[in-house]
C-alpha positions as CSV (number, residue, x, y, z in Angstrom):
1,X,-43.9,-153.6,-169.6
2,X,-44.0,-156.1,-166.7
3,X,-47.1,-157.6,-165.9
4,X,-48.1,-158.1,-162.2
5,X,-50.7,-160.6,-161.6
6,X,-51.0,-159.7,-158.7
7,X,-51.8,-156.2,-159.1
8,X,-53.8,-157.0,-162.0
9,X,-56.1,-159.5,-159.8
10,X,-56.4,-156.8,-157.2
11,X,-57.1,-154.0,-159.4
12,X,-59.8,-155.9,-161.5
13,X,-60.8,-157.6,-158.3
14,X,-62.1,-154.7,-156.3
15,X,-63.9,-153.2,-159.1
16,X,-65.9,-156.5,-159.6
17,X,-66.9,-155.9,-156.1
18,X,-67.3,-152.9,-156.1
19,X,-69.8,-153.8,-159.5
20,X,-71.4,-156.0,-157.9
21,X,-72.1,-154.3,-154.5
22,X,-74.1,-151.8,-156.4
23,X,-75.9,-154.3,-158.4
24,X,-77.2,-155.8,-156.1
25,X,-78.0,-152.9,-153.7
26,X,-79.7,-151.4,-156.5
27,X,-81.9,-154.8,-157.5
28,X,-82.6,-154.7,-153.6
29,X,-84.1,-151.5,-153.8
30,X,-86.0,-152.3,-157.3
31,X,-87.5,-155.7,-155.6
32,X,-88.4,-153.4,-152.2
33,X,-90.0,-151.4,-154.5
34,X,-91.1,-151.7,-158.1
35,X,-91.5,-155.8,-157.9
36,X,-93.9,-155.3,-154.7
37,X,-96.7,-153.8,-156.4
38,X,-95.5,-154.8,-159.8
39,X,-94.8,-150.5,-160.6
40,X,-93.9,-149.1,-163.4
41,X,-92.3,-145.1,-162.9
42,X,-92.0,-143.5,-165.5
43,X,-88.8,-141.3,-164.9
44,X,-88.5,-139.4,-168.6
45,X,-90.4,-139.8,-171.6
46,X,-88.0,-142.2,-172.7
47,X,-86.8,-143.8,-169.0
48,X,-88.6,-146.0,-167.0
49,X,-88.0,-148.4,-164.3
50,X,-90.5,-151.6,-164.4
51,X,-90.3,-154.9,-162.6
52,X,-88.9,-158.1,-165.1
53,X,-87.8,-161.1,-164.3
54,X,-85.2,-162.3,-166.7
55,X,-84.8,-165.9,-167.2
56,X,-82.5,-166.0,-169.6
57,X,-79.7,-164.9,-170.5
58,X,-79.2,-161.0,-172.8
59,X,-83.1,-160.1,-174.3
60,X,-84.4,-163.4,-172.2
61,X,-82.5,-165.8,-174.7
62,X,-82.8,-169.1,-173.4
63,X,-85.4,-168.9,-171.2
64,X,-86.8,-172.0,-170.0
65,X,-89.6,-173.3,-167.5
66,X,-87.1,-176.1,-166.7
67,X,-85.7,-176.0,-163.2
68,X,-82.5,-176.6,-164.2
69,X,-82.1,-173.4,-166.5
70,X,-80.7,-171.6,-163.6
71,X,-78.1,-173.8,-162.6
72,X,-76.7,-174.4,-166.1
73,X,-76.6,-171.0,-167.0
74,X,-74.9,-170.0,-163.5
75,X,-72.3,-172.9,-164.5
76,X,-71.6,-171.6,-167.5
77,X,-71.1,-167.9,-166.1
78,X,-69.1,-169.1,-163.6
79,X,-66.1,-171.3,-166.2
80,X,-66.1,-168.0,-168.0
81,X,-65.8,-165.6,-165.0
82,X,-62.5,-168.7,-164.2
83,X,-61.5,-167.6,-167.6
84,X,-62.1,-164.4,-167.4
85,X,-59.8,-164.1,-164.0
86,X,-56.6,-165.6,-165.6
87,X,-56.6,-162.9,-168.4
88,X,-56.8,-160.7,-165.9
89,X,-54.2,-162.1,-164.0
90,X,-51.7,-161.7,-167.2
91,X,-53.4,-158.3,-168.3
92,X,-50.9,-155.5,-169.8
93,X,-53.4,-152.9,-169.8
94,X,-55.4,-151.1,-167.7
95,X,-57.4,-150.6,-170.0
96,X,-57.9,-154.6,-170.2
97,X,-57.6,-155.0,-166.3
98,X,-60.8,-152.9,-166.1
99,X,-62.8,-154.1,-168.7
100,X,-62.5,-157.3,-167.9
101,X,-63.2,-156.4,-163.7
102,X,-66.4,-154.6,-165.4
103,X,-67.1,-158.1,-166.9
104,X,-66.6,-160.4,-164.0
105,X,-68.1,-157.9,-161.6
106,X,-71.2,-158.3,-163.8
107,X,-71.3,-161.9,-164.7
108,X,-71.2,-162.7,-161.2
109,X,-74.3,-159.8,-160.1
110,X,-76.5,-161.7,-162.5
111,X,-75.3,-165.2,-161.4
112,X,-76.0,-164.4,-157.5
113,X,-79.8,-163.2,-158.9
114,X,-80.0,-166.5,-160.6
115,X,-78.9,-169.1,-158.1
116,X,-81.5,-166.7,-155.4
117,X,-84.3,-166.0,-157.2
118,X,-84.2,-168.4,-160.6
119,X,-83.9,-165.2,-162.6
120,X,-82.5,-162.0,-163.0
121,X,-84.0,-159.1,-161.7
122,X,-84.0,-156.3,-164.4
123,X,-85.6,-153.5,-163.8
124,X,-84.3,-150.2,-166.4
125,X,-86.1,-149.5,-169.5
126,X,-85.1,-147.4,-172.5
127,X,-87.6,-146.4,-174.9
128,X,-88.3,-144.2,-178.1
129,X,-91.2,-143.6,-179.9
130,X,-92.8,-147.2,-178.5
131,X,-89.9,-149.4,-178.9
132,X,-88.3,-150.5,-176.2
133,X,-84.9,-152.4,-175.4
134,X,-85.3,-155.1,-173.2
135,X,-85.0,-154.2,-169.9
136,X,-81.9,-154.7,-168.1
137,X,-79.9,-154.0,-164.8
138,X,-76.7,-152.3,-163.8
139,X,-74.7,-155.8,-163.6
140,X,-75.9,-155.7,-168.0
141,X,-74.9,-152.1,-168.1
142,X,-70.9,-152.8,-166.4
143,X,-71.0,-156.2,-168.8
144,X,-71.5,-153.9,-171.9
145,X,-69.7,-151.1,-170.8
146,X,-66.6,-153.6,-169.8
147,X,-67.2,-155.2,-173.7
148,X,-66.5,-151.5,-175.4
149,X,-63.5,-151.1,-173.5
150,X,-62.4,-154.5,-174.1
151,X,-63.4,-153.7,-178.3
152,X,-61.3,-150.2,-177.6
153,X,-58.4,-152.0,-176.0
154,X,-58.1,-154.5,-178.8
155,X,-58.3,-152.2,-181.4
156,X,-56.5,-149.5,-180.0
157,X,-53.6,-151.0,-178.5
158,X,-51.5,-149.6,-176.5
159,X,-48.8,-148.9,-178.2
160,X,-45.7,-149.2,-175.4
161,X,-47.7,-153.0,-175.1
162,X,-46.9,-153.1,-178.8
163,X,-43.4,-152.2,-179.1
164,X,-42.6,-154.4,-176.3
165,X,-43.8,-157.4,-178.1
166,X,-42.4,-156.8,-180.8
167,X,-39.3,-156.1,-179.3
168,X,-39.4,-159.7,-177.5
169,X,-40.1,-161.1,-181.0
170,X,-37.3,-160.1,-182.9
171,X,-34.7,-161.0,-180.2
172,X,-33.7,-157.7,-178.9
């Protein structure tokens, strides 16, 4: 299997913008809205959407009052979207091509919120039987969504990927 960079970097490319067009377009329509009177709709008995400001990173993890916070955890984001854009530039699955465009597309959703507003704007809660996940946002929801497949590629394989490096291993 040849891989294109190229390709790859266009293929995972647009989905990240395409991710994080619709993240932020949605957390525009959540600050217009729920964050203006401070709303909480409930949708379903176990679906709501509420105004949060996240300053941390996943479940508010290192959130600080320190100015700063923002700015180091935007730097941080950003070396591993750099990272995260050479794999994808030597990906040999599409599998991998769109996980990783799910990742990058989110990581950089959540970094625009946090070099604009200090904070992530999450807005979706799940619930059940009063316990609730920590509220999140649809740049969280391509970030975990982009892990799985990431989980399935590794531990599926592909199995043409496979043979090829094993093929370039033994010297055939």
């Amino acid at each position: 299997m040849i891989v294109s960079p190229k390709r790859n970097l266009v293929t995972g490319g647009l989905l990240a913008f395409l991710v994080v067009l619709a993240d932020q377009a949605t957390k525009e329509w959540a600050l217009a809205t729920l964050f203006r009177d401070g709303a909480l709709v409930e949708v379903t008995p176990f679906f709501n959407l509420v105004a949060v400001w996240n300053r941390g990173v996943s479940f508010g993890l290192l959130a600080s009052d320190d100015p700063m916070t923002p700015y180091y955890l935007s730097g941080f984001a950003i070396a591993v979207v750099i990272g995260l854009i050479v794999w994808l530039a030597r990906a040999p699955s599409q599998l991998l091509r769109i996980s990783l465009g799910l990742i990058i597309g989110g990581a950089i959703g959540n970094v625009i919120d946090r070099l604009r507003y200090n904070a992530v704007v999450d807005f979706i809660d799940w619930h059940v039987f009063g316990y609730h996940w920590p509220a999140f946002n649809l740049a969280d929801s391509a970030i975990s969504v982009g892990v799985v497949f990431l989980l399935f590629d590794s531990f599926l394989g592909d199995s043409e990927r496979s043979d090829t490096q094993i093929s370039k291993g033994s010297g055939e």
